[in-house]
mmCIF file of the N, C-alpha and C atoms, coordinates in Angstrom:
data_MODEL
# 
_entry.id   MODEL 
# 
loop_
_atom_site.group_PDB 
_atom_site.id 
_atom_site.type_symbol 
_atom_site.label_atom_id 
_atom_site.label_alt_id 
_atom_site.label_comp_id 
_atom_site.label_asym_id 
_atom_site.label_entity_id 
_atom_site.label_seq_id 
_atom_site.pdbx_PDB_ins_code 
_atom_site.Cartn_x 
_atom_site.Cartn_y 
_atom_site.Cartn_z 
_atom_site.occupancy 
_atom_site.B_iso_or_equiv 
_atom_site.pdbx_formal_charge 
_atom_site.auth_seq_id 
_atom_site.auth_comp_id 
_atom_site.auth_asym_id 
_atom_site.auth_atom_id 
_atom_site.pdbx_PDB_model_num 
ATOM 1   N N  . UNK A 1 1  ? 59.216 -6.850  28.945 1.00 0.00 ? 1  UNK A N  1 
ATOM 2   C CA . UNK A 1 1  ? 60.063 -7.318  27.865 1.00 0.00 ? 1  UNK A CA 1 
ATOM 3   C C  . UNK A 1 1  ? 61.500 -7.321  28.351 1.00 0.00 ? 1  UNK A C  1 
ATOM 4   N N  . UNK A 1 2  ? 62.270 -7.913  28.010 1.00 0.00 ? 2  UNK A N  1 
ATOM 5   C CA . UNK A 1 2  ? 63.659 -8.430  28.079 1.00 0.00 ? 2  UNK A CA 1 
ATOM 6   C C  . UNK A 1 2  ? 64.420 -9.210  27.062 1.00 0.00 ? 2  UNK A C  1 
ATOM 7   N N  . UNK A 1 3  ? 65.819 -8.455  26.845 1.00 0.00 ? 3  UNK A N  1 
ATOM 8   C CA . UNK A 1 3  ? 66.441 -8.751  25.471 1.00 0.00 ? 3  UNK A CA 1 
ATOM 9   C C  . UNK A 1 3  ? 67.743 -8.313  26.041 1.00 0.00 ? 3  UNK A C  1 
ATOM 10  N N  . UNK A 1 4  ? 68.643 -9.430  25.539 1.00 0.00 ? 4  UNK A N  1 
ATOM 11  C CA . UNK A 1 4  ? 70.153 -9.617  25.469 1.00 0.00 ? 4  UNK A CA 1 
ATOM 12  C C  . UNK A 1 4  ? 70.574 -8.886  24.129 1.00 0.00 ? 4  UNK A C  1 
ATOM 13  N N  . UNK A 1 5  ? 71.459 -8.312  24.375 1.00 0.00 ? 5  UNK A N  1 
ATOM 14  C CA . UNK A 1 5  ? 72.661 -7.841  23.066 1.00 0.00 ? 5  UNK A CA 1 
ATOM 15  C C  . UNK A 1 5  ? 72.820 -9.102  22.671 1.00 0.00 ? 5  UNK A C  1 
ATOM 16  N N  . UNK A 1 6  ? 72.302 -8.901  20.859 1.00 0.00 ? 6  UNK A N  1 
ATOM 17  C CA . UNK A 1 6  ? 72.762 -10.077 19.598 1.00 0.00 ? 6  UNK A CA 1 
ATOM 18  C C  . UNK A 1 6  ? 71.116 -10.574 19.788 1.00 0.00 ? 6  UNK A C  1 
ATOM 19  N N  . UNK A 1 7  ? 70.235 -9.942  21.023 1.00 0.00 ? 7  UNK A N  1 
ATOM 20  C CA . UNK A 1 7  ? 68.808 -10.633 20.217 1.00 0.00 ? 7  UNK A CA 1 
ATOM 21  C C  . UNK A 1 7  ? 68.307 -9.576  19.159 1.00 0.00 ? 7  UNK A C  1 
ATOM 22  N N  . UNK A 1 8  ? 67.359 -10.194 18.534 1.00 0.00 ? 8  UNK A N  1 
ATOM 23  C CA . UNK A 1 8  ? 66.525 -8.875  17.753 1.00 0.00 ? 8  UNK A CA 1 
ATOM 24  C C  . UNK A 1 8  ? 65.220 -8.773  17.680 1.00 0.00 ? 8  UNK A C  1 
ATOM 25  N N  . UNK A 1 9  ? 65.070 -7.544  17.589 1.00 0.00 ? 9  UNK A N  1 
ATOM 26  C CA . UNK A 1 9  ? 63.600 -7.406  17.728 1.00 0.00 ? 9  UNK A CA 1 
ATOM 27  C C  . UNK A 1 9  ? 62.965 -7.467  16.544 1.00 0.00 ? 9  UNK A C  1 
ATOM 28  N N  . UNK A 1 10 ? 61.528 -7.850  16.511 1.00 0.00 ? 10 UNK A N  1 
ATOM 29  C CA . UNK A 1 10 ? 60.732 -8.069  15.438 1.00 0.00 ? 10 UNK A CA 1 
ATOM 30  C C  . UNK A 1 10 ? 59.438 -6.749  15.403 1.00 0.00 ? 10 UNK A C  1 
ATOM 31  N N  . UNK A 1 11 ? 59.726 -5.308  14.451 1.00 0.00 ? 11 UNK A N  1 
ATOM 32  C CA . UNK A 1 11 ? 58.783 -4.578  14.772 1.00 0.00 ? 11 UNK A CA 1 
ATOM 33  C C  . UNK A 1 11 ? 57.535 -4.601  14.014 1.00 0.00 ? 11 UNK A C  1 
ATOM 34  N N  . UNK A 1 12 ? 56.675 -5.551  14.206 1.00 0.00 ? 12 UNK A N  1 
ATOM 35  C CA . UNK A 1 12 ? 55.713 -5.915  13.258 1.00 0.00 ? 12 UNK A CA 1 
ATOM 36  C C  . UNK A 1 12 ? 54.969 -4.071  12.625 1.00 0.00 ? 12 UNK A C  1 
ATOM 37  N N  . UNK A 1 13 ? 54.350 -4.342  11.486 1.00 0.00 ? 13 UNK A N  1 
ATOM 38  C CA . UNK A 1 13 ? 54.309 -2.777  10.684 1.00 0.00 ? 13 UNK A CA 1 
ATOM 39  C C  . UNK A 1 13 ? 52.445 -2.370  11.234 1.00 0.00 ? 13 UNK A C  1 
ATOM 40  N N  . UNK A 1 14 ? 52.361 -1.598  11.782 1.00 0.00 ? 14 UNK A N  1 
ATOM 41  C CA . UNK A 1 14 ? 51.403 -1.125  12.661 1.00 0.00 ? 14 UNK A CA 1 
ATOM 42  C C  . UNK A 1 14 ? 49.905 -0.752  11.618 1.00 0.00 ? 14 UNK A C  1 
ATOM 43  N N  . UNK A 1 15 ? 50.052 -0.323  10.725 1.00 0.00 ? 15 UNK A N  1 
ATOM 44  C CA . UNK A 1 15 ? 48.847 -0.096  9.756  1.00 0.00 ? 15 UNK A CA 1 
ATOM 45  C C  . UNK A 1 15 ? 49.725 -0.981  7.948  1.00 0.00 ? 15 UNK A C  1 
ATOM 46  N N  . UNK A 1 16 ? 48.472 -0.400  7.500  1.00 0.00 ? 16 UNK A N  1 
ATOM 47  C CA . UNK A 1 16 ? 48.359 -1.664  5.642  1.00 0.00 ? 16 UNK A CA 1 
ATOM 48  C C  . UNK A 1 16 ? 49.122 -0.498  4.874  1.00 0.00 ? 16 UNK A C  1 
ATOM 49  N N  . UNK A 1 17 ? 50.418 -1.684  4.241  1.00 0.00 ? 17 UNK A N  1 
ATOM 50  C CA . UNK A 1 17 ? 51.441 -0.698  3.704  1.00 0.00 ? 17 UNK A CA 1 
ATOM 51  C C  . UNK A 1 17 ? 53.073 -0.831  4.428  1.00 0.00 ? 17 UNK A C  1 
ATOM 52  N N  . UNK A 1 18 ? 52.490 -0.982  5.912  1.00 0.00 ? 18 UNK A N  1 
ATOM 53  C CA . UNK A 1 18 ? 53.978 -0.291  6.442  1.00 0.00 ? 18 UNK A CA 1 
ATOM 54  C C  . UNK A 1 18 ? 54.726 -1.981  6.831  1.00 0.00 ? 18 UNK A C  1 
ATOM 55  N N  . UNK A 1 19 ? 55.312 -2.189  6.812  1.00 0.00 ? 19 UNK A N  1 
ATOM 56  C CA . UNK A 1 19 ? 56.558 -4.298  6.644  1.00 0.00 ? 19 UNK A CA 1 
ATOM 57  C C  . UNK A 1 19 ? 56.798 -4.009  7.889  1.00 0.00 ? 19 UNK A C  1 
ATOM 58  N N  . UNK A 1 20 ? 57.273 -5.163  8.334  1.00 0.00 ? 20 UNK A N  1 
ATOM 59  C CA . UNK A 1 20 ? 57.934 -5.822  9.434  1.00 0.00 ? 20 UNK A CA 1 
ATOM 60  C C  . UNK A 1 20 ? 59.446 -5.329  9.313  1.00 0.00 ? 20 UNK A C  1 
ATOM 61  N N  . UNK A 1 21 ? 59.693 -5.007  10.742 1.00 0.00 ? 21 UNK A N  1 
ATOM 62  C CA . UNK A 1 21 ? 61.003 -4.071  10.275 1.00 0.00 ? 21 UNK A CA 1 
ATOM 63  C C  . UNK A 1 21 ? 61.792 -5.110  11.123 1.00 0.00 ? 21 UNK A C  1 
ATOM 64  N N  . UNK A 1 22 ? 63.037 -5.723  11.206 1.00 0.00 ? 22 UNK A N  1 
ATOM 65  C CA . UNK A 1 22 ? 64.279 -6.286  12.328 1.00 0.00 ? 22 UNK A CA 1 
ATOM 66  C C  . UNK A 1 22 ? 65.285 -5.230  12.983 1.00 0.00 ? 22 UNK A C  1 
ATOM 67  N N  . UNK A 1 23 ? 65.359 -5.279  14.275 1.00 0.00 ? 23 UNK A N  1 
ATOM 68  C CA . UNK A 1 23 ? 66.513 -4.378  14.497 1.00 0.00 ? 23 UNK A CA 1 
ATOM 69  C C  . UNK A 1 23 ? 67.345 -5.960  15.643 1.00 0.00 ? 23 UNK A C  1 
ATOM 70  N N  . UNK A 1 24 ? 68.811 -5.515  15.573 1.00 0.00 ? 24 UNK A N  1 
ATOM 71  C CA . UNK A 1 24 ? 69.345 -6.016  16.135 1.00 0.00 ? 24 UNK A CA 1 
ATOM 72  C C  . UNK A 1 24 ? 69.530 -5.302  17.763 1.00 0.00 ? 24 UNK A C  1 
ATOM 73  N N  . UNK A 1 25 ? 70.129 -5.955  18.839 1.00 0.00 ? 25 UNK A N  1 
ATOM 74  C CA . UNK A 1 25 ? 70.007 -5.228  20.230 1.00 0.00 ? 25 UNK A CA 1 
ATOM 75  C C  . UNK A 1 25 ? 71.455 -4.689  20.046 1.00 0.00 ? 25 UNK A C  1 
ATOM 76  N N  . UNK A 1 26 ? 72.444 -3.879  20.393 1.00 0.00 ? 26 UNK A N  1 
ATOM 77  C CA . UNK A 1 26 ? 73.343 -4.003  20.147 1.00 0.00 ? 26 UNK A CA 1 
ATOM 78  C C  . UNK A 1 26 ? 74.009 -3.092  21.782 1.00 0.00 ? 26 UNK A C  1 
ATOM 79  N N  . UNK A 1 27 ? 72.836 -2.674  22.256 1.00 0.00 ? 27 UNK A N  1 
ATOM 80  C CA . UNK A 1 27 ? 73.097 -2.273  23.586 1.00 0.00 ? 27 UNK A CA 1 
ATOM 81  C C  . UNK A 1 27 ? 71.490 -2.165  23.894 1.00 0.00 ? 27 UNK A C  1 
ATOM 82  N N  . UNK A 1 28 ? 71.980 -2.876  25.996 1.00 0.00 ? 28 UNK A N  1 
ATOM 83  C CA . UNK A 1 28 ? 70.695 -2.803  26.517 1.00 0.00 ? 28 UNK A CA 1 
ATOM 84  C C  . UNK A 1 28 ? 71.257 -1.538  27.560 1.00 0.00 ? 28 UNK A C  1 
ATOM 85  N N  . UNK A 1 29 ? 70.120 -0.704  27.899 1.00 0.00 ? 29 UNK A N  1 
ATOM 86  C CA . UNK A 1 29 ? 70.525 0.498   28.747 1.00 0.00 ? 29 UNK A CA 1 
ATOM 87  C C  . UNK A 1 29 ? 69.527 0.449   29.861 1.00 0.00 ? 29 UNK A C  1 
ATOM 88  N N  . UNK A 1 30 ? 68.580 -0.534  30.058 1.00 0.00 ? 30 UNK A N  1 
ATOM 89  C CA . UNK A 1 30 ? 67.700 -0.684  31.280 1.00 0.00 ? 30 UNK A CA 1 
ATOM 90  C C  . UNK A 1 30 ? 67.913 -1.747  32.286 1.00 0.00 ? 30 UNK A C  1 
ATOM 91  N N  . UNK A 1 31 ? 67.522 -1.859  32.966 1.00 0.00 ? 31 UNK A N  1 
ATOM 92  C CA . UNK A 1 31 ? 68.264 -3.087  34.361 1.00 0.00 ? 31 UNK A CA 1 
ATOM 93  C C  . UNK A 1 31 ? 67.826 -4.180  34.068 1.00 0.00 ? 31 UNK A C  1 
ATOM 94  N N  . UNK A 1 32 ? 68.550 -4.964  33.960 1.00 0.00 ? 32 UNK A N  1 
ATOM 95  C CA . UNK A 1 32 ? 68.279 -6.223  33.739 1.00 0.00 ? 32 UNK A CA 1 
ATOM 96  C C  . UNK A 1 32 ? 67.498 -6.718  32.727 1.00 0.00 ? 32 UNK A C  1 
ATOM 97  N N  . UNK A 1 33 ? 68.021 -6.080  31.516 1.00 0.00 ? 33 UNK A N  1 
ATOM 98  C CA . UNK A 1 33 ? 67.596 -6.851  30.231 1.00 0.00 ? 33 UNK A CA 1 
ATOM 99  C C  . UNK A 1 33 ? 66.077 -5.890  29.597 1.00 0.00 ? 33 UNK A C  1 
ATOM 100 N N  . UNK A 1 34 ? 65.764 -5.016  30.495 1.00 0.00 ? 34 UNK A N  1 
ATOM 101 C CA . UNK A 1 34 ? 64.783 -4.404  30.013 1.00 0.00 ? 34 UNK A CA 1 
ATOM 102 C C  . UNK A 1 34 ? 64.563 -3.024  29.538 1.00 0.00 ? 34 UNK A C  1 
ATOM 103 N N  . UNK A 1 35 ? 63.870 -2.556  28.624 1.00 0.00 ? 35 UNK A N  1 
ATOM 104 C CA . UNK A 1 35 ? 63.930 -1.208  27.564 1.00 0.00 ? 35 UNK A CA 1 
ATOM 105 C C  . UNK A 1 35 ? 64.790 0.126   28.549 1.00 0.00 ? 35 UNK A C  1 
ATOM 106 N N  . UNK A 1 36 ? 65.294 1.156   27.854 1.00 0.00 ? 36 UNK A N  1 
ATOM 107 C CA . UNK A 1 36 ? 65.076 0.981   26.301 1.00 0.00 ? 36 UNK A CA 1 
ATOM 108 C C  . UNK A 1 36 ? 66.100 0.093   26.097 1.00 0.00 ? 36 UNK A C  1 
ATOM 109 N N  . UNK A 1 37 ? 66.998 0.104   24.551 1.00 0.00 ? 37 UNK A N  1 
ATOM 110 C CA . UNK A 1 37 ? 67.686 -0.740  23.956 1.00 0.00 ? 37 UNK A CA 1 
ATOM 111 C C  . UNK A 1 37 ? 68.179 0.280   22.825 1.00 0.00 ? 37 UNK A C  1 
ATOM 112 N N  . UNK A 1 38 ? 69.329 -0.003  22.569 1.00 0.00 ? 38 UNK A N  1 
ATOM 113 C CA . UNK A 1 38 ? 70.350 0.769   21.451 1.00 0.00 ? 38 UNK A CA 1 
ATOM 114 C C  . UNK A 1 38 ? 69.667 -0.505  20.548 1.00 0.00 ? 38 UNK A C  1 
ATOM 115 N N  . UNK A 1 39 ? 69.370 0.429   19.280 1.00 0.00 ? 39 UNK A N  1 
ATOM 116 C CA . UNK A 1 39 ? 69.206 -1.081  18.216 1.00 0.00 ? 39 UNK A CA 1 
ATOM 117 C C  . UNK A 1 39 ? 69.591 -0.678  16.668 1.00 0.00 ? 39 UNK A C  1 
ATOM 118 N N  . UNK A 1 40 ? 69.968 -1.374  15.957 1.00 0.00 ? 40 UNK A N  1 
ATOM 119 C CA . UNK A 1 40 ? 70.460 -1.127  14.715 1.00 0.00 ? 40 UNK A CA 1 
ATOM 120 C C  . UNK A 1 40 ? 69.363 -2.014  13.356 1.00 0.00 ? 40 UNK A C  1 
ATOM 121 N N  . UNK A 1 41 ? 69.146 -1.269  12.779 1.00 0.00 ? 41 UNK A N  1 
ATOM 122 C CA . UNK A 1 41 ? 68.039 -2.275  11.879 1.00 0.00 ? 41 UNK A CA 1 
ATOM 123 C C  . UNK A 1 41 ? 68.708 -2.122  10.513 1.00 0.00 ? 41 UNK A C  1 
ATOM 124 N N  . UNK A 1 42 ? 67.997 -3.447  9.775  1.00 0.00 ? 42 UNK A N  1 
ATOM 125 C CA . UNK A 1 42 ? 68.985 -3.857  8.562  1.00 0.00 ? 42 UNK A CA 1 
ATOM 126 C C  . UNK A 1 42 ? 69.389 -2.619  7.594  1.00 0.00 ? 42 UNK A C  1 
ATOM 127 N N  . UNK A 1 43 ? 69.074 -1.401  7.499  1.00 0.00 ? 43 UNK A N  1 
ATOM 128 C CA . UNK A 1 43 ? 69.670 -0.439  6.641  1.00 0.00 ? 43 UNK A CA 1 
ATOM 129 C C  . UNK A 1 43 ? 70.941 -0.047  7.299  1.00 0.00 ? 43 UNK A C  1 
ATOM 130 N N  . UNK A 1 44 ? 71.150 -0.342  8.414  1.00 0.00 ? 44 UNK A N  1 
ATOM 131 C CA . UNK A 1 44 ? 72.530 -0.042  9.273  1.00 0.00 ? 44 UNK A CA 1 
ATOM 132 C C  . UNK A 1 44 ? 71.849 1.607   10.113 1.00 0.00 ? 44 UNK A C  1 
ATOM 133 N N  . UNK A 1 45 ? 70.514 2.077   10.061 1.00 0.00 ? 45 UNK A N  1 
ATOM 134 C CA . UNK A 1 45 ? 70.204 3.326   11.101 1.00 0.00 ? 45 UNK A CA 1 
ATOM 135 C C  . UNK A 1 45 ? 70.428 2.594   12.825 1.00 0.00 ? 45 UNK A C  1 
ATOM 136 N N  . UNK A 1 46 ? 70.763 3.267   13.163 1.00 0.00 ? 46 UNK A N  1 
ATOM 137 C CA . UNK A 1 46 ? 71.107 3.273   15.019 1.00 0.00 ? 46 UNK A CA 1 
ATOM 138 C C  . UNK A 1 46 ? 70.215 3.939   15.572 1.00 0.00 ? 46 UNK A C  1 
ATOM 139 N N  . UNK A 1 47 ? 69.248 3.513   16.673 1.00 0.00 ? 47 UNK A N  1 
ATOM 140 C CA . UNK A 1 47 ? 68.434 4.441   17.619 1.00 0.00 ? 47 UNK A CA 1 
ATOM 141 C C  . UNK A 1 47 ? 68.386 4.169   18.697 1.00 0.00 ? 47 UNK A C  1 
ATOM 142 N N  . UNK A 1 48 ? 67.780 4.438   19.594 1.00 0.00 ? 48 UNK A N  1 
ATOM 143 C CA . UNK A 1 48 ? 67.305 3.838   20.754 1.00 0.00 ? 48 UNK A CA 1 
ATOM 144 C C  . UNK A 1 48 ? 66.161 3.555   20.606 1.00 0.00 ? 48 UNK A C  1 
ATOM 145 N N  . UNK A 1 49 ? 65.390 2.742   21.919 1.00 0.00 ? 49 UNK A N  1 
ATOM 146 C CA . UNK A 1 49 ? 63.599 2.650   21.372 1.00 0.00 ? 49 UNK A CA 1 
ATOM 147 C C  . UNK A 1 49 ? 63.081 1.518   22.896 1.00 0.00 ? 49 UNK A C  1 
ATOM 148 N N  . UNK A 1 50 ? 62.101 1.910   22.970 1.00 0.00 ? 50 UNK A N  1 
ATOM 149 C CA . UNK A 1 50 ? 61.514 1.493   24.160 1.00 0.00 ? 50 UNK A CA 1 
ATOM 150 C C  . UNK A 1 50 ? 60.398 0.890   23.440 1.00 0.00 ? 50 UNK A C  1 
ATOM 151 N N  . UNK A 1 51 ? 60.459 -0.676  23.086 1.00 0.00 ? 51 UNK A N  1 
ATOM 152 C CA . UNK A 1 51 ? 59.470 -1.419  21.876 1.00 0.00 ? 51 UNK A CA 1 
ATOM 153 C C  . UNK A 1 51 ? 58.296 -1.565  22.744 1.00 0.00 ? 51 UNK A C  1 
ATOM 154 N N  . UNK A 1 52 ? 57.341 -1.138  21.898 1.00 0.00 ? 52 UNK A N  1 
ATOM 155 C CA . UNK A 1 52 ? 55.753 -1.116  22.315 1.00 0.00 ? 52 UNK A CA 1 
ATOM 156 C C  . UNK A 1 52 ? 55.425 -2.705  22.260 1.00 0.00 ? 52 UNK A C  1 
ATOM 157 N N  . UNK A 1 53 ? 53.767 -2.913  22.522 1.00 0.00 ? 53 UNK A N  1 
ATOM 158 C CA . UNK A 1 53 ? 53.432 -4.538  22.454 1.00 0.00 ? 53 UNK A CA 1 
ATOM 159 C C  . UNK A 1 53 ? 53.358 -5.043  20.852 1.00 0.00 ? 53 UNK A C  1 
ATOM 160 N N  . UNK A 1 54 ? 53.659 -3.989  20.307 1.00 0.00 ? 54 UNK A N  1 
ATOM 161 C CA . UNK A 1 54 ? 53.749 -4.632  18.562 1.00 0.00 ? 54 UNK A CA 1 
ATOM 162 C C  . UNK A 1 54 ? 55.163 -5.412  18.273 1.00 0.00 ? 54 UNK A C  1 
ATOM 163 N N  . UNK A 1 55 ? 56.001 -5.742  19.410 1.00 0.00 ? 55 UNK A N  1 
ATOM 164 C CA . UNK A 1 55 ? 57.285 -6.127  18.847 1.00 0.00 ? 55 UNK A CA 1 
ATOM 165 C C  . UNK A 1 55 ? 57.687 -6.874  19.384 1.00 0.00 ? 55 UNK A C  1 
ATOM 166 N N  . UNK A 1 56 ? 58.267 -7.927  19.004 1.00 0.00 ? 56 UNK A N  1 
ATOM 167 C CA . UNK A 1 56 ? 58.533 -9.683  19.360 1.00 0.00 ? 56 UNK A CA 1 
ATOM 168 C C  . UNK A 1 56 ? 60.046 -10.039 19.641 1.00 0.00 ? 56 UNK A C  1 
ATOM 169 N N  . UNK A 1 57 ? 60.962 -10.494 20.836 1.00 0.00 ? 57 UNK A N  1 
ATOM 170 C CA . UNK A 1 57 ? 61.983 -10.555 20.908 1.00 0.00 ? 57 UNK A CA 1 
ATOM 171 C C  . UNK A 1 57 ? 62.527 -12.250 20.361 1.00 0.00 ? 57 UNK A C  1 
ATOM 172 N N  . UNK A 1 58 ? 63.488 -12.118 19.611 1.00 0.00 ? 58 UNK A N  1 
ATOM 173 C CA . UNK A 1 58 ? 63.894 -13.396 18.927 1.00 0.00 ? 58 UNK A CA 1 
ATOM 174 C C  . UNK A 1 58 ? 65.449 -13.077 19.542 1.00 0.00 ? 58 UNK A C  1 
ATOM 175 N N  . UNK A 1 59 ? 65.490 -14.332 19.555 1.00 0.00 ? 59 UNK A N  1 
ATOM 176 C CA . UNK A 1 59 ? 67.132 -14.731 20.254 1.00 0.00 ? 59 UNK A CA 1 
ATOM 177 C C  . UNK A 1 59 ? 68.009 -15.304 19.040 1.00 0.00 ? 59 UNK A C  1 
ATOM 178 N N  . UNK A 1 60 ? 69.243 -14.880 19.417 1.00 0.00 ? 60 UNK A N  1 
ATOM 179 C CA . UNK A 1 60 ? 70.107 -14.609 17.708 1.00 0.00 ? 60 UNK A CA 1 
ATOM 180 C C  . UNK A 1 60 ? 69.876 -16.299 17.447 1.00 0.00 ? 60 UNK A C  1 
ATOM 181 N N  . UNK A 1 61 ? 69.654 -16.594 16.069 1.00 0.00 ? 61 UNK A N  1 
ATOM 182 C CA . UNK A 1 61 ? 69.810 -18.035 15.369 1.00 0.00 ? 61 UNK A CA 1 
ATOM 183 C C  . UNK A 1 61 ? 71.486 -18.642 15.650 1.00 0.00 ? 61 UNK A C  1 
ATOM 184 N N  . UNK A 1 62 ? 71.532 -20.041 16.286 1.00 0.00 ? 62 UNK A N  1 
ATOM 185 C CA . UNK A 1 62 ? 72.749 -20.714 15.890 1.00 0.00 ? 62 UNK A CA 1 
ATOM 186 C C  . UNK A 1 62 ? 73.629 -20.890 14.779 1.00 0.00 ? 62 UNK A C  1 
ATOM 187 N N  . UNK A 1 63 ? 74.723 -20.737 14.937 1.00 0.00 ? 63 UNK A N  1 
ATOM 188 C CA . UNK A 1 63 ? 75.495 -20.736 14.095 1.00 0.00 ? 63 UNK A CA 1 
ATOM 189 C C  . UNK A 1 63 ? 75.704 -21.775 13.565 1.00 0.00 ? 63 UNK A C  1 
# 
Protein backbone atom coordinates (compact mmCIF):
# COMPACT_ATOMS: atom_id res chain seq x y z
CA UNK A 1 0.00 0.00 0.00
CA UNK A 2 1.01 3.56 -0.72
CA UNK A 3 -0.59 6.94 0.12
CA UNK A 4 0.32 10.61 -0.28
CA UNK A 5 -0.60 13.26 2.44
CA UNK A 6 -4.34 14.71 1.46
CA UNK A 7 -5.15 10.92 0.30
CA UNK A 8 -7.62 9.06 2.49
CA UNK A 9 -8.15 6.01 3.56
CA UNK A 10 -11.31 4.04 3.35
CA UNK A 11 -11.57 1.67 6.63
CA UNK A 12 -14.26 -0.56 5.52
CA UNK A 13 -16.18 -1.84 9.14
CA UNK A 14 -14.83 -5.44 9.74
CA UNK A 15 -17.99 -7.29 11.36
CA UNK A 16 -22.32 -6.36 11.15
CA UNK A 17 -22.86 -3.14 13.02
CA UNK A 18 -19.47 -1.54 12.80
CA UNK A 19 -19.58 1.64 9.26
CA UNK A 20 -17.03 2.52 7.08
CA UNK A 21 -14.83 4.84 8.80
CA UNK A 22 -12.55 7.84 6.42
CA UNK A 23 -9.36 9.00 7.76
CA UNK A 24 -7.44 11.57 6.01
CA UNK A 25 -3.29 10.97 5.51
CA UNK A 26 -2.00 13.90 7.06
CA UNK A 27 1.53 12.42 7.56
CA UNK A 28 3.31 9.49 5.86
CA UNK A 29 6.19 8.08 8.23
CA UNK A 30 7.30 4.99 5.99
CA UNK A 31 9.62 5.20 2.80
CA UNK A 32 8.20 6.00 0.06
CA UNK A 33 4.62 6.40 0.51
CA UNK A 34 4.22 3.31 2.57
CA UNK A 35 2.60 2.51 6.27
CA UNK A 36 2.40 3.48 8.86
CA UNK A 37 0.61 6.90 8.28
CA UNK A 38 -0.43 9.77 10.80
CA UNK A 39 -4.24 9.91 9.97
CA UNK A 40 -7.05 12.02 11.19
CA UNK A 41 -10.70 10.71 10.75
CA UNK A 42 -13.86 12.78 10.43
CA UNK A 43 -14.46 13.25 14.34
CA UNK A 44 -11.06 15.18 14.18
CA UNK A 45 -9.20 11.83 16.51
CA UNK A 46 -5.37 11.67 15.30
CA UNK A 47 -3.51 8.23 15.27
CA UNK A 48 -1.17 6.47 13.57
CA UNK A 49 -2.09 3.04 11.85
CA UNK A 50 -0.51 0.58 9.64
CA UNK A 51 -4.02 -0.17 7.40
CA UNK A 52 -4.69 -3.86 7.14
CA UNK A 53 -6.22 -5.40 3.62
CA UNK A 54 -9.69 -4.06 4.81
CA UNK A 55 -8.75 -0.50 3.70
CA UNK A 56 -8.86 1.26 0.33
CA UNK A 57 -6.62 4.28 -0.60
CA UNK A 58 -8.61 7.17 -2.43
CA UNK A 59 -6.76 10.15 -3.75
CA UNK A 60 -8.12 13.60 -2.49
CA UNK A 61 -11.28 14.62 -5.00
CA UNK A 62 -10.63 17.79 -7.36
CA UNK A 63 -11.42 20.86 -6.50
Amino acid sequence: MRANVGDRLLVHGRTVGHHDRIAEVVEVLGPEGTPPYRVRFEDGHETVMSPGPDTVVRPPEPA
